[in-house]
Kinemage of the C-alpha trace (Angstrom):
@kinemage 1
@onewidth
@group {chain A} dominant
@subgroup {mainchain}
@vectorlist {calphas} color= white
{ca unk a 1} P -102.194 -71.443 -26.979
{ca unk a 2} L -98.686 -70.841 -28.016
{ca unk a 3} L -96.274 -68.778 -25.238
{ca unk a 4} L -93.355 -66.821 -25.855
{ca unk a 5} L -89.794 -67.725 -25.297
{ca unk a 6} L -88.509 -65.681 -22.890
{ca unk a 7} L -85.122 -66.820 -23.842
{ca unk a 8} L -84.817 -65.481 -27.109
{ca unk a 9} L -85.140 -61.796 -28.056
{ca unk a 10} L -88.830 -61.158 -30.178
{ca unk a 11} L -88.608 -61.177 -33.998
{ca unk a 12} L -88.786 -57.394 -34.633
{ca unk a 13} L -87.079 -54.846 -32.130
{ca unk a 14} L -87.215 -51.701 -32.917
{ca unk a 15} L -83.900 -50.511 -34.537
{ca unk a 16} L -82.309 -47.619 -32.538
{ca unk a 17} L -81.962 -49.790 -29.391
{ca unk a 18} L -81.195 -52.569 -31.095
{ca unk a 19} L -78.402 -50.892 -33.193
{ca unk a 20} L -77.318 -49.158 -29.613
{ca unk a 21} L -76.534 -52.468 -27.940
{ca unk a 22} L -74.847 -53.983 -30.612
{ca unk a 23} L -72.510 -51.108 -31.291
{ca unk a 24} L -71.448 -50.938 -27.356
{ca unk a 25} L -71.318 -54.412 -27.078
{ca unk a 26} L -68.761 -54.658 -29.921
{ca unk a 27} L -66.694 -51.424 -28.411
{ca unk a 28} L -67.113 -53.488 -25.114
{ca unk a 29} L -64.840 -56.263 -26.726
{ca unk a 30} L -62.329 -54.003 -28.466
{ca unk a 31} L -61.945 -52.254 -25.108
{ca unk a 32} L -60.977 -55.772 -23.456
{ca unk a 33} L -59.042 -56.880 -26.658
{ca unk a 34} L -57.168 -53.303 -25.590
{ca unk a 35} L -56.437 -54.378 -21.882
{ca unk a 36} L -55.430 -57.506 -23.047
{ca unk a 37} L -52.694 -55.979 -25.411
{ca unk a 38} L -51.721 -53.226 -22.841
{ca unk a 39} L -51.459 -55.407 -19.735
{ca unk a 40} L -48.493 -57.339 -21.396
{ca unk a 41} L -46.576 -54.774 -20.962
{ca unk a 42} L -46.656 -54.014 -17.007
{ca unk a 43} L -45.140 -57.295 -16.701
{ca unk a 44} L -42.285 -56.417 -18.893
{ca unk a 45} L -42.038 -52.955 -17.427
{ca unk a 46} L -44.206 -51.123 -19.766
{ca unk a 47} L -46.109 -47.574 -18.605
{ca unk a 48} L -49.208 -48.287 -16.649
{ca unk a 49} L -50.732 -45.476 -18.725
{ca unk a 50} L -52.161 -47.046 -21.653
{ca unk a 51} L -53.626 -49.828 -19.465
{ca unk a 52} L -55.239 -47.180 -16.905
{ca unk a 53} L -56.602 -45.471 -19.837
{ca unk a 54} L -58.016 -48.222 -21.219
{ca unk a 55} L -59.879 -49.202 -17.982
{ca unk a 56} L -61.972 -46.119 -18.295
{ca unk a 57} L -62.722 -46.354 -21.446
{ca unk a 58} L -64.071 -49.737 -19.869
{ca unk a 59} L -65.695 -48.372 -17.504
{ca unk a 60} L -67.838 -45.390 -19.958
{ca unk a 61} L -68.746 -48.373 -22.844
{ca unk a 62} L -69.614 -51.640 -20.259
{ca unk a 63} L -71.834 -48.183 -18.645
{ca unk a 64} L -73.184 -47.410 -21.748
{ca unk a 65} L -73.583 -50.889 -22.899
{ca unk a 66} L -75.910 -51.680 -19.653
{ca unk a 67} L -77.952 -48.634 -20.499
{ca unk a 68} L -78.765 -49.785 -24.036
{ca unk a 69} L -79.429 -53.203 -23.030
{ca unk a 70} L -81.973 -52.214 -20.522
{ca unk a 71} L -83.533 -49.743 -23.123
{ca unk a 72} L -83.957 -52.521 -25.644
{ca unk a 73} L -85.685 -54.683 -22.283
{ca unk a 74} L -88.037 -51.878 -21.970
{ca unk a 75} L -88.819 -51.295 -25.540
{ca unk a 76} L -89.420 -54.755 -26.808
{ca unk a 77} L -90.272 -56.380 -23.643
{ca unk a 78} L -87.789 -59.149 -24.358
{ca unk a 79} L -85.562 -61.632 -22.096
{ca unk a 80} L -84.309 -60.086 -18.951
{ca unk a 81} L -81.110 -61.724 -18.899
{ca unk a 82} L -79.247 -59.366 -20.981
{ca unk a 83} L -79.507 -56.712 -18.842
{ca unk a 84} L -78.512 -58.531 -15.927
{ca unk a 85} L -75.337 -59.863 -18.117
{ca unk a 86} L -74.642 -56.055 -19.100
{ca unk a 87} L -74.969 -54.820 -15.794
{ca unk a 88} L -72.943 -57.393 -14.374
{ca unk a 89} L -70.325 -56.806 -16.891
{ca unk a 90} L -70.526 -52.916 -15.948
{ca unk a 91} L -69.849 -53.814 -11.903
{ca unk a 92} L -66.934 -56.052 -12.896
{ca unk a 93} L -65.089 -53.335 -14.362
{ca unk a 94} L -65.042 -51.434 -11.137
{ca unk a 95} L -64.082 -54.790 -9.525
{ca unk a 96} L -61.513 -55.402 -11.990
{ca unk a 97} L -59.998 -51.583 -10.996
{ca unk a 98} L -59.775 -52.043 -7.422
{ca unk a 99} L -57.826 -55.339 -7.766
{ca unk a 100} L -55.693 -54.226 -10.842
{ca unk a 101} L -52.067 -53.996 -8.610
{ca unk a 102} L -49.849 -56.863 -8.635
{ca unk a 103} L -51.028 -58.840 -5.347
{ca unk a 104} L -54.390 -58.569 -6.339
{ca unk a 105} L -53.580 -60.248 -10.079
{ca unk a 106} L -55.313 -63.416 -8.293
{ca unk a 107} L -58.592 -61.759 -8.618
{ca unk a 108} L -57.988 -59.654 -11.077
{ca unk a 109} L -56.677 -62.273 -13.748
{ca unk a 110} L -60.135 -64.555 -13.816
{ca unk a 111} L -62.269 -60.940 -13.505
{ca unk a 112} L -60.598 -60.535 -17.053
{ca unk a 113} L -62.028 -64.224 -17.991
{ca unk a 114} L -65.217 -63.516 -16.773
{ca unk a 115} L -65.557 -59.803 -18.053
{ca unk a 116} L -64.169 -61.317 -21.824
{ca unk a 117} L -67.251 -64.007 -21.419
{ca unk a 118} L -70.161 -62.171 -20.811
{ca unk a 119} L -69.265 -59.434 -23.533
{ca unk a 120} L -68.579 -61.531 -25.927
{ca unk a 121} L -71.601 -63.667 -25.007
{ca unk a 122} L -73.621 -60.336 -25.122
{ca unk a 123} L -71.963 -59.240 -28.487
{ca unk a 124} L -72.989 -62.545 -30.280
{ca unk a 125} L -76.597 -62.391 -28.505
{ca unk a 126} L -77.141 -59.078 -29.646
{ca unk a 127} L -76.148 -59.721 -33.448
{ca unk a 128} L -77.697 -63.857 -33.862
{ca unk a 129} L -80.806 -63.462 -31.718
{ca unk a 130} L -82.091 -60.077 -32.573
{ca unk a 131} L -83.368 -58.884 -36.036
C-alpha cells in the first residue's frame, strides 16, 4: 500500500488554480522587488509616495495570492502548507505597515526578510512542484 506525500503537490492540478497561484505569487515578488527599490529612497530623502503605494499593491496581490493558494488546497486536495505560507505572507504585510516609520525599522527591516522568503519560497513551489 503506497501513501501519498503530503509534502509535494499531486501530479495533475487542475490548471486555472494552478495558473492563479503562480501568477500572484510572481506579482507577489515584483511587488517586494518594488519596496525594495522604493525604500532606498526615504533614507536619502525620497517621497514616501511610491513606497506607500507600493505597500498596497502588497497588500491586494499577498490577498489575492492566499486566496488562490487555498483554492488550489481545495481543488486538488494537496499539501496544506502553502496556504498557511500564503496566508502568513498576507498578515505580514499588514505587520510590515504598522511598523513601516523610522523607530519601528527594527521590526520592520527582518518583516521584509521574512516576507521576501516565503514568496519567493511560494513562487518556486508553485512553478517546480506543480504540473
Amino acid at each position: 500500500m503506497s501513501s501519498q506525500n503530503r509534502h509535494v503537490a499531486p501530479d495533475t492540478a487542475s490548471p486555472a488554480p494552478v495558473l492563479a497561484l503562480r501568477a500572484l505569487a510572481v506579482a507577489s515578488v515584483v511587488a517586494i522587488a518594488w519596496q525594495f527599490v522604493t525604500a532606498a529612497g526615504l533614507f536619502t530623502g525620497g517621497p514616501v509616495g511610491p513606497h506607500a503605494t507600493g505597500s498596497i499593491v502588497l497588500h491586494v496581490v499577498t490577498g489575492l495570492t492566499a486566496g488562490a493558494a487555498i483554492w488550489l488546497r481545495t481543488r486538488t486536495g494537496g499539501p496544506w502548507w502553502p496556504s498557511v505560507v500564503a496566508s502568513a505572507v498576507f498578515v505580514l504585510t499588514f505587520v510590515q505597515g504598522y511598523f513601516g516609520d523610522i523607530p519601528g525599522l527594527v521590526v520592520h527591516l527582518p518583516g521584509a526578510m521574512a516576507l521576501t522568503a516565503g514568496s519567493v519560497w511560494l513562487a518556486a513551489w508553485s512553478f517546480l512542484r506543480l504540473r
